[in-house]
N, C-alpha and C positions, 0 to 999 in steps of 0.2 A: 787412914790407910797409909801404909807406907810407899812413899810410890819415889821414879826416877824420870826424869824431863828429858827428852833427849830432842834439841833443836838443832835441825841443822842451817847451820849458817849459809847453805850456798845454795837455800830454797827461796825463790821469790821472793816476799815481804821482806825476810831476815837478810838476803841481801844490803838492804841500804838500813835497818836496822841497827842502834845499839845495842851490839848481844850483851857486853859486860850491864847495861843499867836492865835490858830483860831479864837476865839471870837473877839480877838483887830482887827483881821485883816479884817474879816469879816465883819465886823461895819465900819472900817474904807472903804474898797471898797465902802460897798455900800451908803454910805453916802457923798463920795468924785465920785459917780455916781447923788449926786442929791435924795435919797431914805430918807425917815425917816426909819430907819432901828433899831431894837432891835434885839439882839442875847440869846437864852437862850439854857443853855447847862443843858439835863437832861438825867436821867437814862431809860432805855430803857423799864419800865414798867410804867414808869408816860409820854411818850413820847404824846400817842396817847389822853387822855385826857388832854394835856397840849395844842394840835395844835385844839384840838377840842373847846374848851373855847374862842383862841382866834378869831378861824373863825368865830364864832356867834357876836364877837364886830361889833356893826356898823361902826368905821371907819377903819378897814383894808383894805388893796387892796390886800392883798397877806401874804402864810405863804413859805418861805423858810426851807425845808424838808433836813436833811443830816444823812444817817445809811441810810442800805442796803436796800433790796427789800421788806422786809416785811413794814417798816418805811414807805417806800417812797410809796408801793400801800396804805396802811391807812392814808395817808397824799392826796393821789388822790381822795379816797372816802369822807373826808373833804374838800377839796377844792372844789369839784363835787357838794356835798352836799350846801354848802354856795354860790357859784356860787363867789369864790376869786379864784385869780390866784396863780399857785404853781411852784415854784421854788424848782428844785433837783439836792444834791449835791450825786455824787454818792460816797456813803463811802461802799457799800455793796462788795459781791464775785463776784456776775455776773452783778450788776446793768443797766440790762436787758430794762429797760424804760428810762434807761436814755441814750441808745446806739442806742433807737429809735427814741429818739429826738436830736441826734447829738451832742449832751452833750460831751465836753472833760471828762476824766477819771479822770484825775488828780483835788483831793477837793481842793488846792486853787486856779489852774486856771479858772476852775468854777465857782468860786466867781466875776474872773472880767467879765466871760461873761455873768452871769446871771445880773450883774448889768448894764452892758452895751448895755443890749438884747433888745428882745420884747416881747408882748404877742401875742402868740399863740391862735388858738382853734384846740382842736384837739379829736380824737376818744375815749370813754370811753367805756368799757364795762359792762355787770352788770347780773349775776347769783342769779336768785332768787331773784332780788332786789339790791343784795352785789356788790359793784363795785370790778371791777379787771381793773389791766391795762395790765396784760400780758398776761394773759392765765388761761384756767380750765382744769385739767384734770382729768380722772380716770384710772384707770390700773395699765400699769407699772410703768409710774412714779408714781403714788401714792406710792403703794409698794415699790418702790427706796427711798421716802424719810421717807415711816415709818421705813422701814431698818436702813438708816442715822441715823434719829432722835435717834434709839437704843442705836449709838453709842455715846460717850464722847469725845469733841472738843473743843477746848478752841482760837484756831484762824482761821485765812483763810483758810491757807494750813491744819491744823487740818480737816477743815469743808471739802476742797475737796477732803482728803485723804479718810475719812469717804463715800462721796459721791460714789467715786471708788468704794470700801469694796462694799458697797450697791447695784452697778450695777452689779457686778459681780455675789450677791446674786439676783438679780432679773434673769441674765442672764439661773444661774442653776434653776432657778423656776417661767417661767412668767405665768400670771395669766390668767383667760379666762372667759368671761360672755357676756350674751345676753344686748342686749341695742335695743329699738324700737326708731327711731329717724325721725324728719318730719326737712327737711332745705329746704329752698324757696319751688317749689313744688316735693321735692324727700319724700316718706315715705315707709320704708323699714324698718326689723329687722335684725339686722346682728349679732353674735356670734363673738366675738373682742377678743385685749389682750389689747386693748390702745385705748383711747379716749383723745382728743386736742380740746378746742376751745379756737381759740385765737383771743385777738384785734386787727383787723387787719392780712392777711397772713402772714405766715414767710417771712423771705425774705432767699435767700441764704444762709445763712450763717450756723457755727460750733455751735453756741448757741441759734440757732431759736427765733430771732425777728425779729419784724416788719420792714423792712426798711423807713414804713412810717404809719402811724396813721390817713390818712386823706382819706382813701375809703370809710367808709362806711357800712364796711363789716365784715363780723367775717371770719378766717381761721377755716374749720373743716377737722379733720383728724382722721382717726381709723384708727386700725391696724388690720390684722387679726387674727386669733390665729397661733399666736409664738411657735416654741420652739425653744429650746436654740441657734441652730443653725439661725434661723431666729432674732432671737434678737439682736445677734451678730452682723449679718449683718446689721442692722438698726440701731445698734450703732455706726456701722462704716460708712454707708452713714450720716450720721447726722453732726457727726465729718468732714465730707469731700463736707457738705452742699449740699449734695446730698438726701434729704427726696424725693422728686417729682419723682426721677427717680428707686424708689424701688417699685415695685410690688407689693409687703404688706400691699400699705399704700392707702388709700382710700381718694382723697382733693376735698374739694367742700366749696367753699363762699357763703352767706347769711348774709341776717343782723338779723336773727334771727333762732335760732335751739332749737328746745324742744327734749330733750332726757326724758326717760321714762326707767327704768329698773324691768324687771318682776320679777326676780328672787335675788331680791338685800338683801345680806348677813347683818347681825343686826349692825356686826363692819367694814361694808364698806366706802373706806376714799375717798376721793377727795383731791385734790390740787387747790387752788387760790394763785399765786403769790406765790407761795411757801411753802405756811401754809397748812399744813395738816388737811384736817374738815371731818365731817361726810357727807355721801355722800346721800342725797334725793332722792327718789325713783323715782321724779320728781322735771325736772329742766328745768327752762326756760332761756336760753339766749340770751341776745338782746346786741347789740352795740346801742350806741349813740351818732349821729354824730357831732363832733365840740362841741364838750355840756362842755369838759373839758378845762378852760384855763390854758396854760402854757409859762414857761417864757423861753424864747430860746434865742439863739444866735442872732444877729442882721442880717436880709437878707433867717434866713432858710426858711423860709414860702414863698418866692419867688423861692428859688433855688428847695423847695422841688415839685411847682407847674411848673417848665420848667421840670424838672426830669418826672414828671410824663405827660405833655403832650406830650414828649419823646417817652415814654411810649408806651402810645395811639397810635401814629403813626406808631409806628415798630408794633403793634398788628395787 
């Protein structure tokens, strides 16, 4: 394929990273895979129109994405958009989509599997239009990471120390608001402290992602209203991948949910992917199935379709 690398240096890992020997090596992988491969190492505010420019050239096949989660979901909604395949080097804190495509962690081992892979299709999501690959949410995480955001971090463990600081502030003050909500045929109003929709269900785990991208479906979850003692506790089932088995929490699948909020406050936020945005009074979300291509490891798309007829069978 012919593809384009676009790393941004002022994401996590690439941080303390040598960009000039990733770039040699980079290049060199995927080109000794067989790829016409270009590598461009930029700054993390010219990132997103640089991957955007080159998706629109008629002969790409693919933009290879590297910086964390914010990067790599506007590198999805480019890829989505163009209908080119995307390749993700996880250099972020949680790199969250790239743990749901089975993606090794480590950025130069990444390099040979991406170039050695295949292409994928798999679930995208899209609020209002906006694509996400991980999740929307309202409530407490909102609140947790305008907390964050307040604070000053200049690395990883900076950004999760900050993170902590944040939960603990959300813990002594979680938030509470009505939400009207219609998912496949449920419509009800419920009074919350947390709203989730995600690509795809969580899967088990400490950091709530998808174990797999290709249902179909959005994961929706509310929480009821919290107080401190209750937050706590949902902090601690989450950590211990236990969200399903808490009381609090409200799960239900559809491949589309309209939320509707009556009573929505003027500096009310939401969360995509991590970025903090202002929050619509109305919102629509839909998945879209297979619609995203990506570049995977060689064999997942088989192993992830026995996994899941597994599945099926034990249900």
């Amino acid at each position: 394929m012919k593809l384009i690398g676009f790393f941004n240096r002022d994401g996590g890992t690439f941080r303390t990273t040598d960009m000039a020997a990733y770039e040699k090596r980079a290049e060199q992988v995927f080109r000794d895979a067989g790829h016409d491969f270009e590598a461009v190492v930029v700054e993390g505010r010219s990132v997103v129109s640089s991957m955007e420019r080159a998706a629109r050239r008629d002969d790409i096949d693919g933009i290879v994405a590297g910086g964390g989660d914010g990067t790599i979901s506007a590198a999805a909604a480019i890829a989505w958009k163009n209908g080119v395949a995307l390749g993700v080097i996880p250099a972020g804190t949680m790199n969250l989509f790239a743990r749901s495509l089975r993606l090794p962690l480590d950025i130069w081992q990444t390099l040979t599997v991406l170039a050695t892979g295949e292409v994928d299709n798999v679930d995208i999501g899209s609020a209002n239009g906006r694509a996400f690959v991980h999740q929307f949410s309202a409530g407490l995480h909102a609140r947790m990471v305008r907390y964050r955001n307040g604070y000053t971090y200049r690395s990883r463990i900076g950004k999760m120390s900050a993170s902590t600081r944040a939960a603990f502030g959300v813990i002594a003050n979680p938030p509470e608001f009505d939400v009207d909500f219609e998912a496949g045929d449920v419509r009800e109003r419920r009074h919350v402290s947390a709203i989730s929709v995600s690509n795809n269900p969580f899967g088990a785990n400490a950091l709530l992602y998808a174990d797999s991208l290709r249902s179909g479906e959005l994961g929706f979850y509310t929480a009821k209203p919290l107080r401190p003692l209750g937050v706590a506790r949902l902090a601690i089932d989450i950590l211990r991948g236990r969200v399903r088995q808490n009381t609090d929490v409200m799960i239900m699948h559809a491949p589309e949910v309209h939320l509707h909020f009556p009573n929505l406050r003027q500096l009310a936020n939401c969360v995509m992917d991590g970025e903090l945005l202002p929050l619509e009074r109305d919102v629509t979300l839909k998945v879209h199935p297979g619609e995203l291509k990506v570049m995977v490891e060689q064999g997942t798309a088989i192993k992830v379709a026995r996994e899941g007829a597994v599945d099926s069978m034990a249900v």
